[in-house]
N, C-alpha and C positions, 0 to 999 in steps of 0.2 A: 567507530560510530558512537554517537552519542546517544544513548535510550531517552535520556530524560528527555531532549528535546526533539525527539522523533515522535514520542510519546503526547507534549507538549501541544503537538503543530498538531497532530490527530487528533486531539480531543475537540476540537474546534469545529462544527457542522459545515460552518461556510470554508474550511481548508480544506476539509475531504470534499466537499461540492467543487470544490478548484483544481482538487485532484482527481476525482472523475471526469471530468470536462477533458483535461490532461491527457486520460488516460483514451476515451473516446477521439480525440481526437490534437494529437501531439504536437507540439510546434505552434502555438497560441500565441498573438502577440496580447497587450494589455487592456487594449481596444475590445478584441477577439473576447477577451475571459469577461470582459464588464458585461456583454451583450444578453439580456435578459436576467440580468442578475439583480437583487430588490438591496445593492450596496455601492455606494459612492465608489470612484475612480479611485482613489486614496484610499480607502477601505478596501478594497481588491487586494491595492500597490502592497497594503503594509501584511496583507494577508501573504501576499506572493513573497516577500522579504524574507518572514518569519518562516516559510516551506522550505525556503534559499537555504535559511541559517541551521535547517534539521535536515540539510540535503536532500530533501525529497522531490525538489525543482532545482535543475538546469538550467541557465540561459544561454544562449548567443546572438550576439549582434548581427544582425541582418542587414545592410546599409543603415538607414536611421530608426530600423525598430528592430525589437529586441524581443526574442522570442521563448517562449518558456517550455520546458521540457520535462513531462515524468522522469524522477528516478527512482525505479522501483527497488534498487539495491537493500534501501534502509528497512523498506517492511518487509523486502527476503529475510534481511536478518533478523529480524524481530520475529517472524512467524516462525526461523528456526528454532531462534533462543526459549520464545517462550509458548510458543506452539507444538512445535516437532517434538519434543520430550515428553506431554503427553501423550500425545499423537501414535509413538513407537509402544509405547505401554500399550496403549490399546490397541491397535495392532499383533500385537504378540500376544495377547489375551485370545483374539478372533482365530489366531495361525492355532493357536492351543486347541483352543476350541473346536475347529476344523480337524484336526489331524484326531481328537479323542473321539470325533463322532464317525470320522471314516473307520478308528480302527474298531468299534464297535460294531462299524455294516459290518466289515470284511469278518469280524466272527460271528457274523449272525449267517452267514450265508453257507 
């Protein structure tokens, strides 16, 4: 996986709005993703390109259209890499936390 450019395609409003869309509702052809969107057909295209090139869009050809596909792989890994490791911290803080206040009840009783 590439971060930089997973990182890259995310920063961009109108690429997570193309990703939402995606994600709502899967199998979009380019037609499909322009619809109510305030961005030229070619401004979509070169949006969809650039999600292609940080793999977070799939395509396949459908007879003469071509259709695009979430892949949510790249932001699993990303919310492993740089999420889940605080994530567990905190977590094992809360489990701490929990176990020193039950053992508290159990000798208060």
């Amino acid at each position: 996986m590439d971060a930089d450019a997973v990182f890259k395609a995310l920063a961009d409003a109108s690429r997570r709005q193309l990703l939402d869309r995606l994600f709502a509702k899967n199998g979009q052809t380019l037609s499909e993703l322009c619809v109510g969107l305030d961005m030229t057909r070619q401004a979509v295209s070169k949006h969809l390109a650039l999600l292609e090139e940080a793999n977070l869009v799939a395509t396949r050809k459908h007879g003469r259209e071509k259709l695009h596909y979430l892949n949510p792989v790249p932001i699993s890994e990303i919310a492993e890499r740089w999420i889940g490791k605080y994530e567990r911290a905190r977590l094992s803080a809360l489990s701490d936390l929990k176990k020193n206040l039950e053992g508290k009840r159990s000798r208060e009783q």
